[in-house]
N, C-alpha and C positions, 0 to 999 in steps of 0.2 A: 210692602206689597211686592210680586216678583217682578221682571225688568219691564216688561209688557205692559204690567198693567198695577202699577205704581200707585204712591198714596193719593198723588193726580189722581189718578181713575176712578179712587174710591171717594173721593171726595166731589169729581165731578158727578159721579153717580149719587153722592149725598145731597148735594146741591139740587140736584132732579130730581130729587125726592121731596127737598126743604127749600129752595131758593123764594118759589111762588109761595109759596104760605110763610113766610117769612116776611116778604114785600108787604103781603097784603095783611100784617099785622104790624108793621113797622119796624123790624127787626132789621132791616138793609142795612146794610155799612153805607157810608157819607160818600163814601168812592174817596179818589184823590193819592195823595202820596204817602208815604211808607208812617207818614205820622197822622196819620186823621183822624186817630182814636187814641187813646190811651184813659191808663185807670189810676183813678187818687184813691188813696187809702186816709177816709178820715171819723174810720174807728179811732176809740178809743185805745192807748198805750196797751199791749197785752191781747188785744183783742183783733179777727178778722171778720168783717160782714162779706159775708159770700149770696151769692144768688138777688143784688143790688139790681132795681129799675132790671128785672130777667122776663117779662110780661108773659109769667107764668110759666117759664123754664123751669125754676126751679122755689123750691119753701125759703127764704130770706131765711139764714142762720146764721148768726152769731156765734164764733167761732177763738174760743179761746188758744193766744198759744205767743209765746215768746221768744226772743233767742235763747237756741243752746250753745254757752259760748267754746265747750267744745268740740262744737263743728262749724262757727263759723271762725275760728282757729285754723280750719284744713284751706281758708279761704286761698288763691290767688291772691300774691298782696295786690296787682292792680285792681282787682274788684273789690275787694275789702277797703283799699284806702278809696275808692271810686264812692262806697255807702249807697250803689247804688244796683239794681239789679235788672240790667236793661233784658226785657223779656220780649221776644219776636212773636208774633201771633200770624199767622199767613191766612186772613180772614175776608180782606178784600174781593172782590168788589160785594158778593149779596151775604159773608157769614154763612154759619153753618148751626143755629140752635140744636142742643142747647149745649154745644163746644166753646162759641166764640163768635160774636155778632155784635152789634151796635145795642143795645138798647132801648127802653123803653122813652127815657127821656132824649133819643136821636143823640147822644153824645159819649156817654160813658160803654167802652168796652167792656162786655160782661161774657158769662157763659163759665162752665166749669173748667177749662184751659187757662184764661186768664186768674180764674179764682185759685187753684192750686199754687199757679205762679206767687201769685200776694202770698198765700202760705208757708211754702218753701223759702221765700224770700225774708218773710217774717224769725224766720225762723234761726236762717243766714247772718241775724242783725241787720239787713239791707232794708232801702226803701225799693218798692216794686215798682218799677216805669216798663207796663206793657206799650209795646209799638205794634200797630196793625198794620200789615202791606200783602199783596198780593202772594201767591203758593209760593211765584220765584223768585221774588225779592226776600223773602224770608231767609233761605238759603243765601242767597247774596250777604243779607242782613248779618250772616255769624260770618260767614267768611272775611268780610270787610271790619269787624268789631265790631259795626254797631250797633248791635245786639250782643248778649252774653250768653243767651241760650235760647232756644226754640222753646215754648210749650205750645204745643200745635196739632196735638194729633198724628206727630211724624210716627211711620212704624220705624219701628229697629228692622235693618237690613244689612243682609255682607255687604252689599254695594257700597251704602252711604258710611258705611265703618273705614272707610278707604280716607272719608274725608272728617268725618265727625268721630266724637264718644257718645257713650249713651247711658243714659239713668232711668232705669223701667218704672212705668207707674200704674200702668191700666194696661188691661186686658185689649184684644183688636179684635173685637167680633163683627162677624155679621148675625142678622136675626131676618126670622117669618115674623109678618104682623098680620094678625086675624081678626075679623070679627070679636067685641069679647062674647057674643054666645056662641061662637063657634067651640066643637067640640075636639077642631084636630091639632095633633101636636108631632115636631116635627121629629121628637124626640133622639136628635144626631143620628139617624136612621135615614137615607135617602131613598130608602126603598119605601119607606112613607108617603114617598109624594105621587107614589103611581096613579092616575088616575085624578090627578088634580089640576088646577090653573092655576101656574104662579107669572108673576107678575117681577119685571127685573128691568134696571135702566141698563142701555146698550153700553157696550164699550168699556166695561166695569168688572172688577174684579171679581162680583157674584154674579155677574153673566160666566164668567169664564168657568167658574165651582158647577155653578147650576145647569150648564151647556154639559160639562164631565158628568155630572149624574144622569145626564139626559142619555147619554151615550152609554151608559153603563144598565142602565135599565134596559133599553134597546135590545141591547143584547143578552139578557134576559127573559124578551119576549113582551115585556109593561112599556109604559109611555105614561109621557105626562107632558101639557101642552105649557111653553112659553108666553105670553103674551108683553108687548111693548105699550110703555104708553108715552105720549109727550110731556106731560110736565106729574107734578106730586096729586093734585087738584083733579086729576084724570085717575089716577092710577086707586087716588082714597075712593073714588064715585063707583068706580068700578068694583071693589072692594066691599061697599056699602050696599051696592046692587046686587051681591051673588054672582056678579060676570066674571070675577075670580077667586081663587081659594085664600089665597096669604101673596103677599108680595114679600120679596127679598131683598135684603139690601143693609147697610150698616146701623149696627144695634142703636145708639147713642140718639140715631134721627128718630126712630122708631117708638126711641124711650119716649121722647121729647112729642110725639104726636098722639102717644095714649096719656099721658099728662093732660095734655089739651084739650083731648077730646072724652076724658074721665065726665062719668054723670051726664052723657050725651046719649043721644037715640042711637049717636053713632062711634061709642066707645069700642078701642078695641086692645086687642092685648101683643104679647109678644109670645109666639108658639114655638121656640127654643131657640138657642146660637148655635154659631159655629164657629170656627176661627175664622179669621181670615187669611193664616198660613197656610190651609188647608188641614188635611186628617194627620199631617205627623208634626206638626206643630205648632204650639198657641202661638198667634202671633200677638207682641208688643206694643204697646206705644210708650215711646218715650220721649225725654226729655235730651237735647239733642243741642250739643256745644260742640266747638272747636276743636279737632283732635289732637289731644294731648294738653289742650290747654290748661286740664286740674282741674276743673270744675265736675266733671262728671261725680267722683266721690264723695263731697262734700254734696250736693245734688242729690246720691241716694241714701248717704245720711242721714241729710235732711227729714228725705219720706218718708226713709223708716221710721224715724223719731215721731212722725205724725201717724203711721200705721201703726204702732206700737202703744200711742198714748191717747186715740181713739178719733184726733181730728181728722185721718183721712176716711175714715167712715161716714163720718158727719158730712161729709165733702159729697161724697159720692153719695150719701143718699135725699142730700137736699137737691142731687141732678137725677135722681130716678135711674143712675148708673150702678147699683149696688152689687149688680152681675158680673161688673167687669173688674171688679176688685182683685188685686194681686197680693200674698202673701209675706210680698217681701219687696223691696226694689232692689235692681243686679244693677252691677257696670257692665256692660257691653254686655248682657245675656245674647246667646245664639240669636241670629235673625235670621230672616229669609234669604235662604242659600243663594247665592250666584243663581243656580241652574234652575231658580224655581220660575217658571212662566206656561 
């Protein structure tokens, strides 16, 4: 995210979108300190269950896949001889479905962040021990060791390259979500949205996109109105009601809310992405370790090895994320420039 308006932002805006409908399905994190959640792995040797107690995030897969031992050969010998792969989730206090949130059964950390984590880890020869703690403790968390890597939704940025590596894995989109009988699409075209109500939480990275398209139509001559709402619960009613066109805001929530509301009076769909880098460049999320501590390579290794032999597909599409899919995982690929705000 650029300096202004950071993965905070986007995530506080996810949070406005999913925090209440989270609560009010028991998705909330326990609250508490940097360990009030974590995840046990008690698949079967060889094998990962992804999408556990996910109360309808995501399709329960079982998910084949073993060490390659040569890469986890590229290991760190501290985390190699450790056997273990302390994974940071920055998910406190309400989580974010279907990323990273507490569960069905109020105890086991789930969500497709923590499930990739098990993955990559699996894969490392390591056992997966996710830690859940708030956005800033997370950062605290690599800094200090104790944690070995973020999987968190972090974007790749010049900024945080200053202090971290990085191992790409998912796309950073934002998305429109509509009605599904509605018939408009936003098709990376903002000149589409002349004449419409969209719907966007304050202080957020897709206020900031959606405010520049506002201003650029203007001048133009078209318009198209804003509207705010206070919580996700307001924003879906209004949505349902015709009081607005599509609301804006990060793909991943969006997924996570036409899943839920599939085979509903009030299904709806997703009407295209965007980056969240904006028009010149896709922005990343990555996997987000200590700089220079070696883990970065072995990390995209990893993914590839899972993109390559079909378990990251399986990943991605048992979370309804199959949009955000990347080609390949990079070390440090370009992020958000310094100057971008």
């Amino acid at each position: 995210m650029p300096t202004q308006f950071t993965r905070r932002s986007l995530i506080r805006g996810m949070t406005a979108a999913t925090a209440v409908a989270s609560l009010a399905t028991g998705l909330a994190a326990c609250g508490g300190n940097s360990d009030a959640a974590t995840t046990t792995d008690t698949a079967k040797s060889g094998e990962v269950v992804i999408g556990r107690v996910s109360n309808g995030a995501a399709k329960q897969t079982t998910i084949k896949v073993s060490e390659v031992k040569s890469i986890s050969a590229e290991l760190p010998a501290a985390v190699k001889k450790s056997g273990k792969l302390e994974i940071g989730i920055g998910a406190l206090p309400a989580g974010f479905p279907p990323l990273a949130y507490v569960g069905d059964d109020q105890k086991t950390l789930t969500g497709s962040e923590p499930d990739l984590g098990r993955l990559v880890a699996t894969v490392l020869g390591l056992k997966a021990e996710a830690k859940n703690s708030t956005w800033e403790n997370l950062f605290v968390g690599i800094d200090s060791g104790k944690v070995d890597v973020a999987f968190s939704n972090v974007t790749d940025t010049e900024e945080r390259k200053k202090k971290y590596e990085f191992a790409s894995y998912r796309q950073d989109n934002l998305a429109f979500i509509v009605p599904k009988k509605s018939t408009w699409n936003f098709d990376g075209n903002y000149e589409n949205l002349a004449g419409k109500t969209i719907a966007v939480a304050s202080g957020t990275n897709q206020e900031r996109i959606l405010l520049e398209w506002k201003d650029k139509l203007a001048k133009e001559g078209k318009k198209f109105t804003v509207k705010y709402f206070q919580d996700s619960p307001s924003t879906y009613l209004a949505l349902n009601s015709g009081k607005i066109d599509a609301s804006f805001g990060p793909n991943p929530g969006f997924a996570y809310h036409n899943r839920q509301t599939a085979g509903t009076p009030n299904a709806t769909r997703t009407a295209g992405t965007y980056s969240g880098a904006g028009a010149s460049l896709q922005g990343l999320i990555a996997a987000t370790a200590k700089k220079d501590g070696g883990l970065a390579k072995p990390l995209a290794d990893a993914i590839n090895y899972l993109i390559k032999n079909g378990q990251y597909t399986e990943w991605l599409k048992a979370y309804n994320l199959s949009d955000e899919a990347v080609a390949t995982s990079e070390v440090n690929p370009p992020g958000l420039p310094l100057d971008n705000s």
